[in-house]
N, C-alpha and C positions, 0 to 999 in steps of 0.2 A: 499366409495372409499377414502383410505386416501393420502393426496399429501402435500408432504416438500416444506414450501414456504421461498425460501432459497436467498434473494435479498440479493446485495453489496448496498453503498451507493447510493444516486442520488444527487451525487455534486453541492452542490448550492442551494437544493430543498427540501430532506428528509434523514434523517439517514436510514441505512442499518434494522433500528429495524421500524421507519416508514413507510418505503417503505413495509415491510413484513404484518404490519397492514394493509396498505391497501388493499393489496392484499388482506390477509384475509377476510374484509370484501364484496371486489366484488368479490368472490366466494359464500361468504353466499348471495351477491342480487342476484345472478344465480337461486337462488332458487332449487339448485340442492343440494344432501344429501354426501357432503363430509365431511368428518372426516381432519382437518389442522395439523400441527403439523411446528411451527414457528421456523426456524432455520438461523437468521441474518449472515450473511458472509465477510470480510471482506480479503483482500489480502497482508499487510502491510501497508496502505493507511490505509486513513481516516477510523474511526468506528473497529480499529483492537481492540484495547484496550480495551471497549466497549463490542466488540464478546469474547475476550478472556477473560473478566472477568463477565460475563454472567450466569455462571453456580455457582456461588458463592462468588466470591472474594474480595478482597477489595481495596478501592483507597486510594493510599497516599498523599497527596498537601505537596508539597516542594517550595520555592521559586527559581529559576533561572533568567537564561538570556534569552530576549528576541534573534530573531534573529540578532539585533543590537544594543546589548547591556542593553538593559531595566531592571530593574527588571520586573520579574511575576510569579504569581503562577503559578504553575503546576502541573499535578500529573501523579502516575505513578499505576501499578497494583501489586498484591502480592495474588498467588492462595490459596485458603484456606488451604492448607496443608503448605504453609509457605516456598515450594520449588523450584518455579517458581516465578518471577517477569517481567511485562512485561512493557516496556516505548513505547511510539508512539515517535518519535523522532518530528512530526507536532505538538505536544504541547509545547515545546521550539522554537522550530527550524522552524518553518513549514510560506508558505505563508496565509495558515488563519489569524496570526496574523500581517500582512504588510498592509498597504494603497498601493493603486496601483502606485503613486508614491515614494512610499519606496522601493522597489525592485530594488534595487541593489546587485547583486551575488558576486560583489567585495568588499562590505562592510558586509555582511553577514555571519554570523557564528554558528557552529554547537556546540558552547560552552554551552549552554543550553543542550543540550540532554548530553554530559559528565557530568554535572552536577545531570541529572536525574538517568544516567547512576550507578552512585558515589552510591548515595542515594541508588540506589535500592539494590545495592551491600551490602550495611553498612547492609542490614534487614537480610542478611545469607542465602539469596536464593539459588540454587545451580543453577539454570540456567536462563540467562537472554535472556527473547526474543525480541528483538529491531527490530520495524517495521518502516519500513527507510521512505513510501510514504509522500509525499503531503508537501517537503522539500523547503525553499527559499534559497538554499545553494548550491555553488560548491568551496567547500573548502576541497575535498577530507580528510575530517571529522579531517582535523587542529584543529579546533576550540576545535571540543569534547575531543580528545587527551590530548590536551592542560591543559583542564578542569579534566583529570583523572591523570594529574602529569604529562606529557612526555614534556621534554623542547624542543624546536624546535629554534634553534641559529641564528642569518645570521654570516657577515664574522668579527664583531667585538667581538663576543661572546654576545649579548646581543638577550632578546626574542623576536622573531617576534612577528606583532601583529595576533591574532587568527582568521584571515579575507580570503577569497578566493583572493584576492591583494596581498596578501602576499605570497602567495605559492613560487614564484620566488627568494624570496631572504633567504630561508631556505637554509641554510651551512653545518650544524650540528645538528645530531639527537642525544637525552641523553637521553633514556627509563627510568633512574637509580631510576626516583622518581614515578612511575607509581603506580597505589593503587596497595596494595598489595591484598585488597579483590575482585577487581576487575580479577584480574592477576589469582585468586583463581578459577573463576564461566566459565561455559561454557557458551559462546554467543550466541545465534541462529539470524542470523539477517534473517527476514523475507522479501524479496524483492519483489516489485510489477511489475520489469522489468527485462530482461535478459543481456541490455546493458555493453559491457566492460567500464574502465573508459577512456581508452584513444583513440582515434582513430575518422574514421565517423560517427562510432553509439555511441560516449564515450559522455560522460556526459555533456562538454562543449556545443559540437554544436548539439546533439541535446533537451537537457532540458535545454539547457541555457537562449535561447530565452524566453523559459516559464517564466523563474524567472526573467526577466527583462533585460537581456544581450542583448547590442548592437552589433552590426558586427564585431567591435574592441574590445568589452571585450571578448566577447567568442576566438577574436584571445588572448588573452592575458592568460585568463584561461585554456586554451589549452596549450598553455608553462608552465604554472605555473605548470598544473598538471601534465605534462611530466616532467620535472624539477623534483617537488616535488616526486613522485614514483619512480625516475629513480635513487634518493638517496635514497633510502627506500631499493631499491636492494642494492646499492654499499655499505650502509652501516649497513644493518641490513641482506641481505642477503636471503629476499624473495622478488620476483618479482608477483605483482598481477596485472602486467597491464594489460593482456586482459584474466583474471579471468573474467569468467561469473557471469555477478548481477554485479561485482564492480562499475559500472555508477551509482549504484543507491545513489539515494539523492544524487546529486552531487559528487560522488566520497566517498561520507562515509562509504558507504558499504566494497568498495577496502582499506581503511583505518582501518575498523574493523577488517576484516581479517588479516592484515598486519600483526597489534601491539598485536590485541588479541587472535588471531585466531579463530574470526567467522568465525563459518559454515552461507556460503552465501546459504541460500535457498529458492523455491518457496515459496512467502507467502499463495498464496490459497492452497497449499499443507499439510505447517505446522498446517495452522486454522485446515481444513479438519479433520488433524489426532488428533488432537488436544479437537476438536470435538464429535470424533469416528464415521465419515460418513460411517464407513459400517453398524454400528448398524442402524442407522439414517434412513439409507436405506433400513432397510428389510420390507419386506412388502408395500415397497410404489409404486403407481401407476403411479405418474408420480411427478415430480420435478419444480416448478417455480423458474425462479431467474430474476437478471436485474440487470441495472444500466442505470446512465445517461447517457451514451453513447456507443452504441456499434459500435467500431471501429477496428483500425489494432491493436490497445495494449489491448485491450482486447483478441485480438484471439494471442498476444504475452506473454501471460498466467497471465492477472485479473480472477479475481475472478470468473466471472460466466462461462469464459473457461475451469476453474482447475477444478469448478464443474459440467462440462459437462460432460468433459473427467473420472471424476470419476463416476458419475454414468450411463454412456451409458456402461463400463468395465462392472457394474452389470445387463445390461439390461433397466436400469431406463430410460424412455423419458424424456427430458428437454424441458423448453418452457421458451424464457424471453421476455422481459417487457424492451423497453430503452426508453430513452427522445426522442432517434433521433436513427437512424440505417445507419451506413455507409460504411457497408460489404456487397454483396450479396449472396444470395443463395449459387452460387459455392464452397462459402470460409466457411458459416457459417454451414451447413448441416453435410460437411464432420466433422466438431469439434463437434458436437456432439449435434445440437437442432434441434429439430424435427418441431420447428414454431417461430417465432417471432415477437411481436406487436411494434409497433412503438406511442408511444403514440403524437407523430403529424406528421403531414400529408406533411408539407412544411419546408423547413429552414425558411421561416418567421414567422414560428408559434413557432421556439425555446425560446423565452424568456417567451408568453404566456405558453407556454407547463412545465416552470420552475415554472412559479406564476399559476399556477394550477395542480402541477404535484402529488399529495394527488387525488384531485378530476380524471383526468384522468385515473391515475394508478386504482383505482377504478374500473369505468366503463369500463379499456381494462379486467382486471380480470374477470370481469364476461361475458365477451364474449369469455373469453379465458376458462373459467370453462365449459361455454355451447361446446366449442370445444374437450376441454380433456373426456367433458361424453360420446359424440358421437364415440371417437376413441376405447375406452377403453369398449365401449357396442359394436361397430359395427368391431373394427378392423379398425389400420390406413388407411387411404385412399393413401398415399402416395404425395399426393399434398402439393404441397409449398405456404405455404400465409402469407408472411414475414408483411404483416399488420393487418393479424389476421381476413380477412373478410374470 
């Protein structure tokens, strides 16, 4: 019986290619005679880089900015055929590199990923795919701009600084110095949310909090970034304000599209095809996947949603695997999983469940292996066991 063990990342806990080893291996303690076949998955978030440069490609280390100005290394991807390049914008930009008292979304900038941006351009790619997740940023992607040549004024003529604080007092947009190689390449930005930038669901109030925004900065960023777009229409003459995806990363996404004209698209889509999940697909029996948490953004199209909805289209049954599960049955059946394990039992068990989440992910696969033999020998049963017993 052969079955794609197709995990996103487990945040905090295992990579997207970790989590799929273990899987692997609590299948083989099943003791039962499946055939694996290891397909890591990512959504533009964390481990995208990683999945997409998987099948051969190679990394490039460039030096940048931190989110707050640091120097650091970083790197970006270049597929073997030399005609795709891809950046995680979380390797500049992202809160993996903050202390939890460094989070500040008013002082943070997406100048780093223009920089990676640059870079990846100068190698003569033809199409850059920038995966926007797991960002310390609402600077409706000032920063990175900034960093690709476009000058942004306030009312003396002199440049803002390239900060989410600064949004407000942007005057004057000059594209004039913008790279020309960049100006050249199609963008794909890969988004892991559908959020617009401005509004209730726009990138201030509801990721602001995440990145450290107090009650008054998310009001502030919210002007700033109405502000900042609302020039972007008046003087460049496209309006991306509640363009679907623009919330992502902080408004960098609505900024890519803007100036470059990124195609804002699903990232577990682009992976997907990217991939070739119909090939992936054939023949297979059933599909595992997971992450660290399945939630309302996950069923708002991460990763292991994209690949539900794509393989239940072929017939394929899904099964995941989360840290914690905080959807029920109603919501998560109709998207497209036929069962899902919770690898603990209680919210108090969340942090144990992180510092052993190798070891569990394990032992829920091979109770979940002993599940997938019975269906696939006997015929689904039709029963819901969102804990896997």
């Amino acid at each position: 019986m052969r079955v794609l063990i197709a995990p996103a990342t487990f945040k905090g806990s295992l990579s997207a290619g970790q989590a799929a080893e273990a899987i692997r291996r609590g299948l083989a303690d099943s003791g039962l005679d499946f055939k694996t076949e290891l397909m890591p998955i990512a959504d533009g978030g964390d481990d995208t880089l990683e999945v997409l440069m998987s099948p051969g490609g190679r990394l490039v280390e460039t030096l940048v900015r931190d989110p707050l100005g640091r120097p650091i290394t970083a790197c970006f991807g270049v597929s073997p055929g030399g005609d795709t390049a891809v950046v995680e914008m979380a390797r500049a930009s992202g809160l993996q590199l903050l202390a939890d008292d460094e989070l500040r979304p008013m002082r943070t900038s997406t100048f780093g990923t223009g920089q990676l941006v640059a870079r990846a351009a100068d190698t003569g790619a033809e199409r850059i795919i920038i995966g926007v997740g797991g960002s310390a940023t609402v600077d409706g992607g000032l920063g990175c701009l900034t960093a690709l040549g476009v000058d942004f004024l306030d009312g003396r003529g002199q440049r803002v600084a390239p900060v989410g604080g600064a949004l407000s007092r942007v005057r004057r947009i000059d594209p004039g110095r913008l790279s020309p190689a960049v100006g050249r390449t199609r963008i794909q930005v890969a988004c892991d949310v559908d959020h617009p930038v401005l509004g209730p669901r726009g990138a201030a109030p509801v990721f602001g909090p995440q990145k450290g925004a107090s009650p008054a900065d998310v009001v502030r960023l919210e002007a700033g970034l109405t502000h900042f777009f609302t020039l972007v229409r008046d003087q460049l003459g496209v309006d991306v304000t509640q363009t679907p995806r623009g919330g992502a990363a902080g408004g960098l996404a609505a900024g890519l599209a803007a100036f470059l004209g990124g195609e804002l698209v699903s990232g577990i889509e682009l992976v997907l095809d990217y991939l070739d999940i119909e090939a992936r697909l054939r023949g297979v029996a059933a599909v595992i996947t997971g992450e660290g948490c399945l939630d309302d953004q996950t069923l708002g199209g991460k990763a292991p949603y994209g690949l539900a909805a794509a393989a239940r289209s072929r017939g394929v049954p899904v099964y995941a695997l989360a840290g914690r599960v905080e959807v029920g049955e109603d919501r998560l059946r109709p998207a497209g999983f036929e069962g899902v394990f919770s690898l603990t039992e209680s919210p108090e068990m969340i942090y144990e469940g992180m510092a052993r989440a190798e070891e569990l992910l394990r032992q829920r696969a091979a109770v979940l292996g002993r599940r997938i033999w019975r269906e696939q020998k006997k015929g689904p049963s039709g029963e819901w066991t969102p804990d896997g017993r």
